[in-house]
C-alpha positions as CSV (number, residue, x, y, z in Angstrom):
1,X,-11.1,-4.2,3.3
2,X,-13.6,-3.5,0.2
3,X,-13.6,0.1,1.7
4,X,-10.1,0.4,0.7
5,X,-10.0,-1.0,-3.0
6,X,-10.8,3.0,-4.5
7,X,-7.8,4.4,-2.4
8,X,-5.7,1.1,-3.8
9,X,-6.5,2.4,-7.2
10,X,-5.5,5.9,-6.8
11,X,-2.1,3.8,-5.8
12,X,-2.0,1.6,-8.3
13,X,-2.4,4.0,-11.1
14,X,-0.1,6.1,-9.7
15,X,2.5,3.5,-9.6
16,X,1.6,2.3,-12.9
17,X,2.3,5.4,-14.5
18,X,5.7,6.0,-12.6
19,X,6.6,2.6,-13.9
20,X,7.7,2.1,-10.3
21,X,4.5,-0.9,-10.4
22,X,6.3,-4.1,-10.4
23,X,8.9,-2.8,-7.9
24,X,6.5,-2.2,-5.4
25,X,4.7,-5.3,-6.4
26,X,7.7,-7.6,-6.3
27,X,9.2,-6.1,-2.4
28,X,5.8,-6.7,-1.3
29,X,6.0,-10.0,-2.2
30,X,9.2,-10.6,-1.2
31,X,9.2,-8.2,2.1
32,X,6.8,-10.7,3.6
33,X,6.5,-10.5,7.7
34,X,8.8,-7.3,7.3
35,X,6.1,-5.2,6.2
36,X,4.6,-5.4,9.8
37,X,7.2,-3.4,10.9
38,X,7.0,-0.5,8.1
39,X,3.3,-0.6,9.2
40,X,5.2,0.2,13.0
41,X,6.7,3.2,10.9
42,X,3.4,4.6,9.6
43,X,2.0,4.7,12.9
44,X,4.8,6.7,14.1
45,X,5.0,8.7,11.5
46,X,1.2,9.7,11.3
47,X,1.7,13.4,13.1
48,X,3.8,14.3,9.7
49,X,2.3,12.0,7.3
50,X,-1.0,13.6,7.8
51,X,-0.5,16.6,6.1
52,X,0.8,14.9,3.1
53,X,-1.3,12.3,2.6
54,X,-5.1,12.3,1.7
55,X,-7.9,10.8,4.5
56,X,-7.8,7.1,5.1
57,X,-4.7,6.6,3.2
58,X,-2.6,5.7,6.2
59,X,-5.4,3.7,7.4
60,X,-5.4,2.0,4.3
61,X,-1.7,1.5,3.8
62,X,-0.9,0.2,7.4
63,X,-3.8,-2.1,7.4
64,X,-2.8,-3.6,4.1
65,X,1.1,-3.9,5.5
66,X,-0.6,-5.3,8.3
67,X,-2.9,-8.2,6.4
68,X,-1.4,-10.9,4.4
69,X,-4.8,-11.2,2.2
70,X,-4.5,-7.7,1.8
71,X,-1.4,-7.3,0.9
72,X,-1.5,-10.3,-1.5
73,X,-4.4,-8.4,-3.5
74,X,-3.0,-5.0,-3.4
75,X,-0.3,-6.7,-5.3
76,X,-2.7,-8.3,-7.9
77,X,-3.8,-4.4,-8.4
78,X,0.1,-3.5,-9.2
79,X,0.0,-6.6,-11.4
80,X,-3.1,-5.6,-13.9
81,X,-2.7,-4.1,-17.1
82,X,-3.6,-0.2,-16.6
């Protein structure tokens, strides 16, 4: 999981300036078991979504869809002051 806090950045800021930050934040909270199944949707949507995203992004973004903890401290990245 630590592994994965420098790619949550990269998100986070992103998000933050996009103002699209307590969006996200607030359908992750809300999305709760559903994200397992968007997780289902990176999996099998890897063959395209590698050659737009960067290296262990997808790993990164299905194993936080997949982890409540996870999840529930990507969220507190979305929720910090830039």
């Amino acid at each position: 999981m630590d592994s994965n806090h420098h790619i949550w950045r990269v998100w986070a800021n992103a998000l933050h300036r996009w103002g699209l930050q307590n969006l996200v934040a607030s359908f992750l909270e809300a999305a709760g078991p559903l994200t397992l199944i968007g997780a289902q949707a990176v999996y099998v949507g890897q063959p395209i979504l590698r050659g737009i995203l960067p290296e262990g992004h997808l790993s990164a973004l299905t194993g936080m869809l997949e982890d409540d903890s996870q999840r529930e401290e990507f969220v507190m990245y979305l929720q910090e002051e830039t």
